[in-house]
C-alpha positions in Angstrom: -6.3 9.1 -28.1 -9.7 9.8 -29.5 -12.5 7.6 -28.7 -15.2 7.3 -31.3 -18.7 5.3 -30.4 -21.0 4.0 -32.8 -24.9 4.0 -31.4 -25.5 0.5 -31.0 -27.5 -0.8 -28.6 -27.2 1.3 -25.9 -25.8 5.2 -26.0 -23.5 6.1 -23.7 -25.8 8.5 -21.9 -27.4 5.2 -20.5 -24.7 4.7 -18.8 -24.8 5.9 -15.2 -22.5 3.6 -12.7 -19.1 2.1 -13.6 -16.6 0.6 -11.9 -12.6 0.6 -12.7 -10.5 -2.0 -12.2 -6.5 -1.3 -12.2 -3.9 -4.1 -13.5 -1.6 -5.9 -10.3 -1.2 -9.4 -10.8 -2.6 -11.5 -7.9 -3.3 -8.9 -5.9 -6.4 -8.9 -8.2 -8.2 -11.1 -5.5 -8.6 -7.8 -3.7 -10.9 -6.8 -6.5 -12.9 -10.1 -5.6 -13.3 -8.9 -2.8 -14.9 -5.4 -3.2 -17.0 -6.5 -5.6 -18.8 -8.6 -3.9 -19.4 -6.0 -0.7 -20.5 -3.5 -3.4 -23.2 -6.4 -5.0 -23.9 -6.7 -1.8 -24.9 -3.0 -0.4 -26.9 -2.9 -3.8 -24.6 -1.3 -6.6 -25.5 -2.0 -9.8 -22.9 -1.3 -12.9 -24.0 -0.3 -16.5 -20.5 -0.6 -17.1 -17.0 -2.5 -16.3 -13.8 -1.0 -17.6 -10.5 -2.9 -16.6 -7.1 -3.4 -17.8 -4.4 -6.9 -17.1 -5.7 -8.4 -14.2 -8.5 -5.7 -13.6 -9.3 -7.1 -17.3 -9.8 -10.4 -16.0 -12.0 -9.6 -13.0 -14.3 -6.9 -15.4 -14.8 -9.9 -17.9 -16.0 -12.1 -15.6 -18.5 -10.0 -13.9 -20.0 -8.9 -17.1 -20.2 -12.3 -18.5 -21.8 -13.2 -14.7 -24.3 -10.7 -15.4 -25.0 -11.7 -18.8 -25.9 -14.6 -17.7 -28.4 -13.0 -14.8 -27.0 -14.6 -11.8 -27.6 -13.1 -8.5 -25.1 -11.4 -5.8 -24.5 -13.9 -4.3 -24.0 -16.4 -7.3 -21.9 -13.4 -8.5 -19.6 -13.8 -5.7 -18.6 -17.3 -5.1 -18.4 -17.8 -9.3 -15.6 -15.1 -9.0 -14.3 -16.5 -5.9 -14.3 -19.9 -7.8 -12.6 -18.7 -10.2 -9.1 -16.9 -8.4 -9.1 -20.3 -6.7 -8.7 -22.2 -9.7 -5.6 -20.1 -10.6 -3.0 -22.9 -9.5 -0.4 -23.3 -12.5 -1.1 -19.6 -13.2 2.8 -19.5 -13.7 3.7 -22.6 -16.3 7.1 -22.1 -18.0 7.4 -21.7 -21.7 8.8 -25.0 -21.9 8.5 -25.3 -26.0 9.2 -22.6 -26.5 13.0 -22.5 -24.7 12.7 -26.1 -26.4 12.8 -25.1 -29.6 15.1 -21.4 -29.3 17.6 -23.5 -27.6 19.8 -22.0 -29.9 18.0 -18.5 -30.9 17.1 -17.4 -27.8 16.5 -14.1 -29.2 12.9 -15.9 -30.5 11.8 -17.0 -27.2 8.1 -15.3 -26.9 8.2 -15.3 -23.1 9.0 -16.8 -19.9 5.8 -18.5 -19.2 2.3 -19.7 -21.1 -1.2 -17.8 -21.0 -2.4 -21.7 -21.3 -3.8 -21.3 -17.3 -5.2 -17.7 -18.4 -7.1 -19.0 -21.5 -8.5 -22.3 -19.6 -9.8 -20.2 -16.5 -11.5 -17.5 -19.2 -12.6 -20.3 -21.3 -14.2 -22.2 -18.6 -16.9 -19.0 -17.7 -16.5 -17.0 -21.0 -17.7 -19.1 -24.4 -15.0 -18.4 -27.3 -17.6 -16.4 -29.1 -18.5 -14.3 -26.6 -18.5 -10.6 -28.0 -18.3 -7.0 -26.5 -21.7 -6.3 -27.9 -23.2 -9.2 -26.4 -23.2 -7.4 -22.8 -26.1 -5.2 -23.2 -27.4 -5.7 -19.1 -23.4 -4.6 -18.3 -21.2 -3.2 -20.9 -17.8 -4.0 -20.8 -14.4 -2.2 -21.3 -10.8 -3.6 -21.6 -7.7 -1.6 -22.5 -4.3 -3.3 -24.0 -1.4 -1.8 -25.5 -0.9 -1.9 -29.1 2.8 -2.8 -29.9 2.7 -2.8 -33.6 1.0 1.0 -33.5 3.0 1.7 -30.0 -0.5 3.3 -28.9 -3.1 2.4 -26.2 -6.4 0.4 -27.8 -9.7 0.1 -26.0 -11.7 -3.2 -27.0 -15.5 -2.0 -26.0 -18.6 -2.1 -27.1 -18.0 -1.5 -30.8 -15.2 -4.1 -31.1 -15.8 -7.1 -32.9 -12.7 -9.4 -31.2 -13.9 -12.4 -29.0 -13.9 -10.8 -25.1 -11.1 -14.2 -24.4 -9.2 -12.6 -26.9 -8.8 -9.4 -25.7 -8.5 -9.7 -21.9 -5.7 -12.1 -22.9 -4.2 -9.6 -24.7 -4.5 -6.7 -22.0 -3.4 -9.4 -19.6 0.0 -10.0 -22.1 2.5 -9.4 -18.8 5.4 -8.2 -21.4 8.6 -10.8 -21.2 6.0 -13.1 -18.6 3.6 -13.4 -21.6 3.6 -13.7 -25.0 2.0 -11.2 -26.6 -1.4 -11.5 -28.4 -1.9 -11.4 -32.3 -5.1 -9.8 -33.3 -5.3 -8.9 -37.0 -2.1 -7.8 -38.2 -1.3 -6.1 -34.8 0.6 -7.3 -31.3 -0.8 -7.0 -28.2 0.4 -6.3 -24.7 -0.5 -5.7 -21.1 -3.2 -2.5 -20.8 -0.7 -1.0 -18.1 2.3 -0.9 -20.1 1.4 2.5 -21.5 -1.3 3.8 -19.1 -3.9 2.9 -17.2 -6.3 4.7 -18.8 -9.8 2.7 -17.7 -11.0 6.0 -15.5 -10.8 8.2 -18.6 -12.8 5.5 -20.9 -15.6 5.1 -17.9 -15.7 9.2 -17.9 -15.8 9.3 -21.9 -19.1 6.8 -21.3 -20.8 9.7 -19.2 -20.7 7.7 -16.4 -21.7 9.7 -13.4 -21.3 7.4 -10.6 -17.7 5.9 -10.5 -16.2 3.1 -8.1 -12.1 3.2 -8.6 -10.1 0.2 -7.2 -6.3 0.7 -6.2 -4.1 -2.2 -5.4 -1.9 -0.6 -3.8 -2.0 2.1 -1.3 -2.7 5.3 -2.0 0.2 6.9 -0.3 2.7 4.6 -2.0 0.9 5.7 -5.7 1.0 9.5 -4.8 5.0 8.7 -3.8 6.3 6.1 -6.0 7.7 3.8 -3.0 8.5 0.7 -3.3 9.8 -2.2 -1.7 13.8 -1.9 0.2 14.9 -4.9 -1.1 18.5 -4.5 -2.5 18.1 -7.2 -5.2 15.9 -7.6 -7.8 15.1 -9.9 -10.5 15.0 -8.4 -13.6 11.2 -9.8 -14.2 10.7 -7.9 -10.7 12.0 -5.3 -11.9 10.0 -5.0 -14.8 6.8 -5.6 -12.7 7.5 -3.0 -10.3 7.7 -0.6 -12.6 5.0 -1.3 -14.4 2.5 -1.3 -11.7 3.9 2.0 -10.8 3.5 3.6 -13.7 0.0 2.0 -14.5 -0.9 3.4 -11.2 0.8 6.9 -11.6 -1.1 7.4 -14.5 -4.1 6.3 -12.7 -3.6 8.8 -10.1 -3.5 11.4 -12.6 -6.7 10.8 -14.3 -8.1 11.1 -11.0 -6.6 14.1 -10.5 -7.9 15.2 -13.4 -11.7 14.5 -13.0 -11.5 16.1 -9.4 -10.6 19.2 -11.3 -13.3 19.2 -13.3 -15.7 18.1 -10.5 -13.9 21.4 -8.7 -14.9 23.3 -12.0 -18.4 22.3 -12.3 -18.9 23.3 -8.6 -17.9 26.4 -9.5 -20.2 27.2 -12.1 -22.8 26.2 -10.1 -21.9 28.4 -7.3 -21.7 31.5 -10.1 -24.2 30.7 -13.1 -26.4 33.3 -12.5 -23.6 35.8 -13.1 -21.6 34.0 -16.0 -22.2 35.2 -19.3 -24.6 33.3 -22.0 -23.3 30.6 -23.4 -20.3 30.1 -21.4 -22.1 27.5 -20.3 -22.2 25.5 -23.2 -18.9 26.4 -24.1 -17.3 24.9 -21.0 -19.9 21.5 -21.3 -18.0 21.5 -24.8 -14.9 21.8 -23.9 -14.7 19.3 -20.8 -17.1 16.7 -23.1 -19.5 15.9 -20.2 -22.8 16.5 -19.4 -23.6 19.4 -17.0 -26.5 19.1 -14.5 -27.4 21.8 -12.4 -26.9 22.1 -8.6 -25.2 18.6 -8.6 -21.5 17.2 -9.7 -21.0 15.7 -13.3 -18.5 12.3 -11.5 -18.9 11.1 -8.5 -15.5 9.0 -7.9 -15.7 6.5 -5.1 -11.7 5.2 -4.1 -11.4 2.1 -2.9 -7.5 1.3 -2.1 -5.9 -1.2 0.7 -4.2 0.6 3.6 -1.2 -1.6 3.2 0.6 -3.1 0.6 -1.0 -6.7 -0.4 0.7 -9.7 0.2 0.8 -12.0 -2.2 2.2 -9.3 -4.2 2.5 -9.0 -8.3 2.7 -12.3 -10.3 3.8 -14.9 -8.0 1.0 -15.3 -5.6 -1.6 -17.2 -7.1 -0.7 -20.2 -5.8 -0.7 -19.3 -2.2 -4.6 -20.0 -1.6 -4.4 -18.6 2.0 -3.1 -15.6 1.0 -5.8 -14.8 -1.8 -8.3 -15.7 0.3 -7.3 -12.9 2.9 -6.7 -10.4 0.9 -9.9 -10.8 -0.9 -11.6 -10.4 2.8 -9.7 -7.3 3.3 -10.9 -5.8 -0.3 -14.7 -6.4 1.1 -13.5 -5.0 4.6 -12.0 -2.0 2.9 -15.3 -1.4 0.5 -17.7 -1.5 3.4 -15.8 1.0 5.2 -15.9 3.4 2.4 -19.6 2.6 1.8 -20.1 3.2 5.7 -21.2 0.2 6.4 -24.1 0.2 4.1 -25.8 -3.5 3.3 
């Protein structure tokens, strides 16, 4: 997929910190949790890319700091808002209504009504991408209609609600979201692809939050339960894909950090323009003595409890994994305040 950006406003080489936030249903509230330890050792983001529930979490902060509240303020509104997640889960009660018969035409399992009121509540309706000039914001969704990944940034022209609603479109859980012509679904149905738009940016310094452990990403484990429901089912392997792919793009821009090392360590004996020719081919900016992407991983040890789309209701359990995703950040940031 080729990303093209219009100069409006602000050019990506303004862009120097983002942070990444992967899809996972409720274990989302780890996210919560990070960010506030990383507003609170002093990070500040020129950009937020997310997809599904990292969707949700990205379009909040932004909208937070559109609105220039402090850390602090940052924090509890965020924490405010996972609380307020109680019916997350509402059965599609017209809509079995009224397929009794065709139940072929049944959209999906439950509403996005307790989505769209939660969003609505911080975000106004004609909220735009544009709009976020202090924070830019990123959101990926799949795009059924053109089976291809779409990122809704700073050039798009749909309403923010809109389009986390769409990359939060949990398919079979959620009806999927009409915008235009097109139908759209969950950002992590295809790929997870937030890293590479945060790296297309030219961001240099990147924070990457995991919601699951690394070690079960790098292996595909997953849970020994012997029976599934076929909406589990579906969710598992979603979430492992989305964070498969994940992993790869990772991979990917350790290589090129690997790279860029590399032609530090042997410049002076390369010859001319090979330089240039590798800056071109890689499509980042190369700064002497120093690495192009500086990827910061932030991942839980252990696999969160409550896990995919049926914990939101248990307050308890949000609220404790949202103190081990600060734990976890101000370990990696060693502690820093």
């Amino acid at each position: 997929m080729v990303l093209k950006y219009r100069k409006i406003g602000r050019e990506a080489a303004d862009i120097n910190t983002a942070l990444v936030l992967s899809g996972g249903g409720a274990r989302g509230a780890y996210q919560a949790g990070v960010i506030r330890q990383l507003l609170k050792a002093g990070v500040r983001f020129d950009l937020m890319v997310g997809t599904s529930i990292g969707a949700l979490n990205a379009a909040l902060l932004a909208e937070f700091i559109y609105n220039s509240l402090d850390s602090r303020e940052i924090a509890a509104q965020l924490e405010e808002a996972w609380y307020s997640f109680r019916n997350f889960l509402t059965l599609n009660c017209p809509a079995f209504i009224n397929n009794l018969f065709c139940p072929f035409r049944i959209p999906s399992i439950y509403t996005n009504r307790e989505i769209r009121r939660v969003l609505s509540h911080y975000i106004p309706a004609e909220r735009r991408f544009s709009d976020y000039r202090k924070c830019q914001l990123s959101v990926t969704a799949t795009n059924l209609s053109r089976k291809c990944l779409h990122v809704f940034d700073f050039n798009s022209e749909v309403p923010v609600v809109e389009a986390v609603l769409a990359s939060m479109a949990y398919p079979v859980a959620f009806p999927a979201i009409r915008i235009g012509t097109d139908y759209y679904v969950d950002g992590g149905a295809l790929s997870n692809a937030p890293l590479k738009e945060a790296i297309q940016w030219g961001a240099r310094e990147i924070y990457l939050v995991f919601l699951r452990p690394m070690e079960m990403i790098i292996r595909g484990a997953y849970s020994d339960e012997s029976f599934y429901p076929a909406l589990k089912v579906i969710e598992e392997l979603l979430d492992l894909a989305a964070h498969h792919l994940m992993y790869g793009d990772l991979k990917q821009a350790e290589k090129i950090n690997k790279v860029i090392d590399l032609l530090n360590k042997y410049q002076h004996r390369l010859p001319p323009g090979f330089i240039r020719e590798m800056q071109e081919l890689f499509g980042l900016k190369y700064g002497r003595g120093r690495r192009i992407i500086n990827i910061t991983r932030i991942a839980p040890a252990v696999p969160l409890d409550p896990p995919g789309l049926r914990g939101f209701r248990k307050t308890k359990a949000i609220r404790r994994i949202m103190r081990q995703g600060e734990e976890d950040a101000r370990a990696v940031l060693g502690g820093r305040q």
